[in-house]
C-alpha positions as CSV (number, residue, x, y, z in Angstrom):
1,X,-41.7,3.9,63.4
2,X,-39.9,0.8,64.3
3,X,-38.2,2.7,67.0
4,X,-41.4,3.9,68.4
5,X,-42.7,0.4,68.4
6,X,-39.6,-0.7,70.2
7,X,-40.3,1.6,72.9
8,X,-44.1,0.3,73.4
9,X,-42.6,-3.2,73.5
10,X,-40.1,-1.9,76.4
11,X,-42.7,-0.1,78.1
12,X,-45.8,-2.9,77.9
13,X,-43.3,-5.5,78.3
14,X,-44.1,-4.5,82.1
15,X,-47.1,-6.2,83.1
16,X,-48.0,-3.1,85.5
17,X,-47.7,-1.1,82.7
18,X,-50.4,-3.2,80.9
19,X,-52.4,-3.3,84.0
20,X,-52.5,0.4,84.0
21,X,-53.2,1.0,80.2
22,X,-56.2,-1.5,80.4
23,X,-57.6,0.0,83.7
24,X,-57.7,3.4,82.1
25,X,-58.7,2.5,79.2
26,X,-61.6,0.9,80.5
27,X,-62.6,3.8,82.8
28,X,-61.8,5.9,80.7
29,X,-64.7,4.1,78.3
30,X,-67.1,3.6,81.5
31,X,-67.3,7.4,82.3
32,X,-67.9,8.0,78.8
33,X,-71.3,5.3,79.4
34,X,-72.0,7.0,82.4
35,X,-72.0,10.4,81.1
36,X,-74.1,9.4,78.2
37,X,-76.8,8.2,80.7
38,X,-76.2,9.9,83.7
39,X,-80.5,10.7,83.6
40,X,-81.0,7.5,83.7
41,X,-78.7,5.9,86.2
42,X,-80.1,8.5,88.5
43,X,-83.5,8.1,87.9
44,X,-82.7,4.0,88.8
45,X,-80.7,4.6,92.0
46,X,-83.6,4.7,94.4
47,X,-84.9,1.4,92.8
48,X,-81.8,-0.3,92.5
49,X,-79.4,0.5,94.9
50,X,-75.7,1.5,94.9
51,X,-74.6,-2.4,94.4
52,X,-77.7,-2.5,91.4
53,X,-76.6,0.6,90.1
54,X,-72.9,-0.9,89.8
55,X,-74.1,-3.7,87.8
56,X,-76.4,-1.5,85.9
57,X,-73.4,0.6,84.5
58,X,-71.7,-2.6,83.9
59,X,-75.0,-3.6,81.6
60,X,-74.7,-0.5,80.1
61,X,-71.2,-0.3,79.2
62,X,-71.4,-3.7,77.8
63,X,-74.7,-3.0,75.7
64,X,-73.7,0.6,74.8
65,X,-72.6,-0.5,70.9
66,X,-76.2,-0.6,70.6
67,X,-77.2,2.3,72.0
68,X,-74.7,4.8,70.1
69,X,-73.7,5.0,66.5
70,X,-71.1,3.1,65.2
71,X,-68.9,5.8,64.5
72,X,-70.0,7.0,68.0
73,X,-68.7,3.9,69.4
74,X,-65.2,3.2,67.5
75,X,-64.2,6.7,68.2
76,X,-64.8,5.7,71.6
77,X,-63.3,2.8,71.5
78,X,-60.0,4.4,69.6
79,X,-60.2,7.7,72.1
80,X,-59.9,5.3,75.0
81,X,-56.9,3.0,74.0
82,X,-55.3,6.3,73.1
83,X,-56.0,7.8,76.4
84,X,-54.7,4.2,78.4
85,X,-51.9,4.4,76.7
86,X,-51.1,8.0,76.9
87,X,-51.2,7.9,80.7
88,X,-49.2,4.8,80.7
89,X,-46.6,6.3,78.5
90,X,-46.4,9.3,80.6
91,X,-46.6,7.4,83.7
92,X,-43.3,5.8,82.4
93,X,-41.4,9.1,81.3
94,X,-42.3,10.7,84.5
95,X,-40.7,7.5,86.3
96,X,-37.8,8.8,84.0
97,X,-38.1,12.6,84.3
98,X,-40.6,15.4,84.8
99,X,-43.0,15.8,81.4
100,X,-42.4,19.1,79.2
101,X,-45.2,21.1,78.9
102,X,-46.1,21.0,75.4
103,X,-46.7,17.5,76.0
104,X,-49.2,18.3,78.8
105,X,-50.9,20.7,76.8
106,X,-51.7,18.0,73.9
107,X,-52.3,15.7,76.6
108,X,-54.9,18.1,78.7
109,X,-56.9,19.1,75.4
110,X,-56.8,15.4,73.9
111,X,-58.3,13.9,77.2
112,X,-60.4,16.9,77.2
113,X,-62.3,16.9,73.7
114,X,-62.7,12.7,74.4
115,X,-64.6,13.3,77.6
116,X,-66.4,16.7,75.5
117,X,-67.9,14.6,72.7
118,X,-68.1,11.0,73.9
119,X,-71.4,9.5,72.2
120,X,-73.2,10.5,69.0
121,X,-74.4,14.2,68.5
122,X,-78.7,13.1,68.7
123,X,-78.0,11.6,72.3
124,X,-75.9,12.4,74.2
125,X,-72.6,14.7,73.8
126,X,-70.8,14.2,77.4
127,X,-69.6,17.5,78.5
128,X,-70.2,19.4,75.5
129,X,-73.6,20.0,77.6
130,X,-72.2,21.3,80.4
131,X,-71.0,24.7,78.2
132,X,-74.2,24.7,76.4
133,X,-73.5,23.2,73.6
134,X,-76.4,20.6,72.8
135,X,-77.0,18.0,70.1
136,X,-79.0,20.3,68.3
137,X,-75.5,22.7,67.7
138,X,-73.9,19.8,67.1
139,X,-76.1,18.3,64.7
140,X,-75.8,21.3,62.9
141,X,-72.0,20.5,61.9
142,X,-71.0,18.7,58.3
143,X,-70.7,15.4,60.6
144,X,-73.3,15.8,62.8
145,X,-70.3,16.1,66.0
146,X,-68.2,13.6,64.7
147,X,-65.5,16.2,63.8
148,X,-64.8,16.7,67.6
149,X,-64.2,12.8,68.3
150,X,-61.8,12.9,65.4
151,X,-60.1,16.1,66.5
152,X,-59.5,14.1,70.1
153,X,-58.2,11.1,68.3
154,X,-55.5,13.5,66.1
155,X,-54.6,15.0,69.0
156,X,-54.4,12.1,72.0
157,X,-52.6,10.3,68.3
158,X,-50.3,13.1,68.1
159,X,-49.6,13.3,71.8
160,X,-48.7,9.4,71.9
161,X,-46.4,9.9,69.4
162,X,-44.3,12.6,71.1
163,X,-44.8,10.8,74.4
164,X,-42.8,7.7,72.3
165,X,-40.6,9.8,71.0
166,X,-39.4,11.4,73.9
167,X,-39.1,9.2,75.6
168,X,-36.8,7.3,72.3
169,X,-34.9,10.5,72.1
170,X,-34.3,10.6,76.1
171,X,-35.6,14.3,75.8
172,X,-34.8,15.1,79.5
173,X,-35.6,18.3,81.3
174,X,-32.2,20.0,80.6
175,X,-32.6,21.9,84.6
């Protein structure tokens, strides 16, 4: 683990790096907001504007603790980091070599089940929607939808790891 850390320090030690992981990390939380209330920054635009629309999202990404569950918003909160960092660590290996593609498959369905199940299960369930999977379905599970944020977090968790550890081990493309 100390290794691991060592490499975080190496890589964040970069201050472009850093940029990147908090500019992801914070769009990565602001399309969650958006998608959660998508009805109603549409139903505002003709009132607002694209400008008042801007700072509406801004409101509304800055509010949206109260407008979600709590567990709702940590896993958020935990899926983004994990994402910002993810992309920054594999914005560094690539700068090293091309990523494998078990990594990319982690990556893909990580980043994929975060965007799927953003906000709580009674509200608003991101893409999950889209597939036709509403809250009622959700609600039906043991943790009313929960289980699909924590899935994300094992596996962006998981896919950080072997991101660090590749790039520790110097797990180049042997081609």
């Amino acid at each position: 683990m100390r290794d691991i850390l060592n490499i975080w320090k190496r890589v964040y030690s970069n201050w472009r790096y850093v940029l990147s992981f908090v500019t992801i990390g914070i769009a990565f939380f602001i399309i969650n907001v958006v998608i959660k209330n998508f009805n109603a920054i549409i139903s505002s635009y003709s009132l607002l504007g694209f400008f008042g629309i801007l700072k509406f999202i801004w409101t509304l990404s800055l509010g949206f603790k109260q407008t979600t569950t709590t567990s709702s918003f940590i896993t958020l909160i935990i899926i983004s980091v994990l994402f910002g960092m993810l992309f920054t660590l594999i914005t560094y290996k690539v700068k090293l070599i091309k990523t494998d593609k078990k990594l990319g498959f982690f990556w893909t369905t990580g980043i994929f089940l975060g965007f799927a199940a953003p906000g709580c299960a009674a509200c608003g369930v991101g893409l999950l929607t889209v597939f036709g999977v509403g809250a009622s379905t959700l609600y039906l599970l043991p943790l009313k939808g929960l289980e699909i944020s924590l899935l994300a977090i094992a596996i962006l968790s998981f896919a950080t790891w072997k991101a660090s550890k590749d790039i520790l081990e110097g797990d180049f493309c042997k081609i």
